[in-house]
C-alpha positions, 0 to 999 in steps of 0.5 A: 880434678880442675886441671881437665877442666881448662883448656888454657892456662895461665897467662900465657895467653890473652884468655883461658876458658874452663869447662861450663861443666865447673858451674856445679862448683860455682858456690866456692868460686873466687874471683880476683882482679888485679888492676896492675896486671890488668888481669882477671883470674878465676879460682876454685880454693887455690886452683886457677879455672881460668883467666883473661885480660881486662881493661878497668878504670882510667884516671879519673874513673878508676876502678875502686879496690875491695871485696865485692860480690856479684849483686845483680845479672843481666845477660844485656845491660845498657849503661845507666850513666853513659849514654845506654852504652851496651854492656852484655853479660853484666855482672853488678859488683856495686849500685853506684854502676861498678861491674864486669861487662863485655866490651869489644874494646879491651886493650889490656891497660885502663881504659874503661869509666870504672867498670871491668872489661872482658873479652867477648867469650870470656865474658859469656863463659864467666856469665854462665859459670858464676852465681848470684853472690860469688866474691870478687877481690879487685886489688892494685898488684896480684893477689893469691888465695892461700890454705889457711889454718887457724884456731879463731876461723869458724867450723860446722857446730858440733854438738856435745856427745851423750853424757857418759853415766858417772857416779850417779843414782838411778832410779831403784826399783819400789822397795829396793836401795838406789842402785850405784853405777860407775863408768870410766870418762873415756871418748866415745868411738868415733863410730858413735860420736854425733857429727855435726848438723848441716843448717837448715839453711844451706845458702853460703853466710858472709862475715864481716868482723870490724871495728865499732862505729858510732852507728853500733855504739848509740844502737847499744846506748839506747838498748841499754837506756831502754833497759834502764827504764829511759825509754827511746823507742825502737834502737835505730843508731840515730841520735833523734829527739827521743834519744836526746831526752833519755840521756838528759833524764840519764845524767839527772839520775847518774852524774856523767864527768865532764869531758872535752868530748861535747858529743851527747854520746861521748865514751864517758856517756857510754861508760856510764850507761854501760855500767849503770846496765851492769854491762862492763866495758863497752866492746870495740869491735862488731861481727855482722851476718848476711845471708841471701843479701839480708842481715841476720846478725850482729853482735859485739866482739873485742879487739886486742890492741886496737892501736894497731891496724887489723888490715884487709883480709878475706876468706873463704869456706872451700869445704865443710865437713859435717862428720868432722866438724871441720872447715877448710879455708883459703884467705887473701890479705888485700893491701889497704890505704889508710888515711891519717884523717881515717887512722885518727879516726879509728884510733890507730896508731900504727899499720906496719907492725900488724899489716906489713911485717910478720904473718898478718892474717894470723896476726888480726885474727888471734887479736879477734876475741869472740863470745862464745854463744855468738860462735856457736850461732855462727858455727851452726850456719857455716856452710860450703862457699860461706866468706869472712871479712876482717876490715878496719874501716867498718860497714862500707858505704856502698853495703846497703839493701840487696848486697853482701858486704862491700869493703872498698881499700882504695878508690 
């Protein structure tokens, strides 16, 4: 179907340009950058649209690595940062000033201060076919989508068929014995099984499944501390005055073990606010929702073997079927730079078992345990073009007020 849509292909040449016609696919389209290649490629699932030379950042102004997504377009943009230089066609990836722009200066090797560099027609094509929110994976060597199938990915929610009449008592008539009926538990036809129902709102969600920072973990201690009758306002992830008080007025009444950890919020803290909450064990990992560039949920979820690295994985919904109950994706592993400072940090010990070797995208997600009722919530808002991020490293610093998730692997 895409195949006549192109009127180039491949690498062969400097550019490749696609039908403005593909625009009516554009909540599925995916673009990849690859820096080595100095290269931009445009996909639709796993089908090449398009592609074209870039240039991206030179030393000391290097285009960071990570998924990003178109924030903000402008058809003309003069540069904030250098000197009003013109930029056509923009397409925002970051406010810190990272974008894919026009230039009349594409060389094909880093060239620019950080931004990504089209050719003056690709540029303008690629303008009229993207969306607000289409993904952009910019990564060091290639990277291809690939089909992926796995248990753990999200489907259309479906709902529970009718309940079949087994060995019950119905309502008798006045006067007479209740009458007992009887019917085998078979499947109903397919012609009668409901299918799923389409989201009231059908704009694509962003997922980002990562490991909890300190941010999630003082939300949940004053959640809890509030529950428990200290009350600390409003829970904000700080660690203000009124936060401070209720873990002093905690430890009077629940006796916390001392600990070289000196933090007020230290994991020994925790442990005990959540068992005092009658809440178990404090959970390792988050799962966020964005929808239009706004939060719309957050939820707790639990690693297994958190020692090991998840890795960098992104994915896509191409098609969700809502007859079915099915979803097809495509995913990507993007390869990601940890610091020993950052693995540290995050409690890692080890990237080579669950990164380099095996099946990595198989591998984090069978290690990702989410509660049933947050995968109905998420199931239930699964749409076409709908992403999923799986990242060590937590909310990147660059997600903020008008973006989807940005994960940056290397800068």
């Amino acid at each position: 179907m895409l195949s006549r849509l192109v009127f180039g292909l491949g690498l062969l040449s400097a550019t490749a340009l696609v039908h403005p016609a593909l625009a009516a696919d554009a909540r599925t389209l995916q673009i990849f950058v690859s820096k080595d290649a100095q290269s931009l490629t445009l996909y639709e699932g796993t089908e090449v649209v398009a592609t074209s030379k870039v240039s991206t950042g030179k030393p000391g102004h290097t285009t960071p690595s990570g998924i990003f997504s178109v924030i903000e377009k402008q058809k003309y943009h003069e540069s904030n940062l250098y000197s009003a230089a013109p930029m056509p066609f923009m397409q925002r990836l970051t406010w810190s000033g990272i974008a894919l722009h026009e230039s009349n200066s594409v060389p094909r090797y880093p060239a620019s201060h950080g931004c990504v560099r089209m050719p003056a027609a690709f540029a303008k094509q690629l303008y009229e076919m993207t969306e607000m929110g289409v993904p952009v994976v910019i990564t060091d060597a290639e990277v291809t989508p690939e089909p992926i199938d796995h248990p753990a990915l999200f489907r259309p929610d479906m709902p529970e068929p009718p309940a079949l009449l087994s060995d019950a008592a119905l309502r008798p008539a006045i006067g007479q014995a209740p009458v007992q009926v009887a019917m085998n538990d078979v499947a109903l036809p397919a012609a009668q099984t409901p299918a799923a129902r389409a989201p009231a709102n059908d704009t694509p969600i962003r997922i980002l499944m990562t490991r909890r920072s300190l941010r999630e973990e003082i939300i949940d201690l004053q959640t809890y501390l509030n529950e428990l009758g200290f009350a600390v306002g409003e829970p904000d992830g700080f660690l203000g005055p009124e936060t401070l008080q209720a873990i002093s007025d905690f430890k009077l009444q629940h006796p916390v073990e001392p600990t070289a950890d000196k933090s007020p919020a230290s994991d020994v803290l925790i442990r005990a606010v959540y068992a005092a909450a009658g809440k178990g064990t404090p959970p390792n990992g988050v799962i966020m929702i964005r929808q239009g560039f706004q939060p719309v949920l957050e939820a707790p979820i639990s690693i297994e073997n958190p020692g090991l690295a998840l890795g960098t994985h992104f994915f896509m919904a191409r098609s969700v079927d809502f007859e079915t109950g099915s979803a097809d994706w495509m995913g990507a592993t993007l390869p990601t730079t940890l610091s020993r400072a950052t693995m540290t940090r995050l409690g890692i010990s080890s990237l080579e078992s669950s990164i380099i070797s095996g099946t990595p995208i198989a591998n984090a997600l069978s290690r990702i345990h989410i509660p049933a009722e947050t995968r109905r919530k998420i199931d239930a808002m699964l749409t076409r073009g709908s992403t999923l991020t799986i990242s060590d490293t937590g909310l990147g610093a660059e997600t903020g007020k008008g973006t989807d998730f940005i994960t940056v692997t290397k800068s």
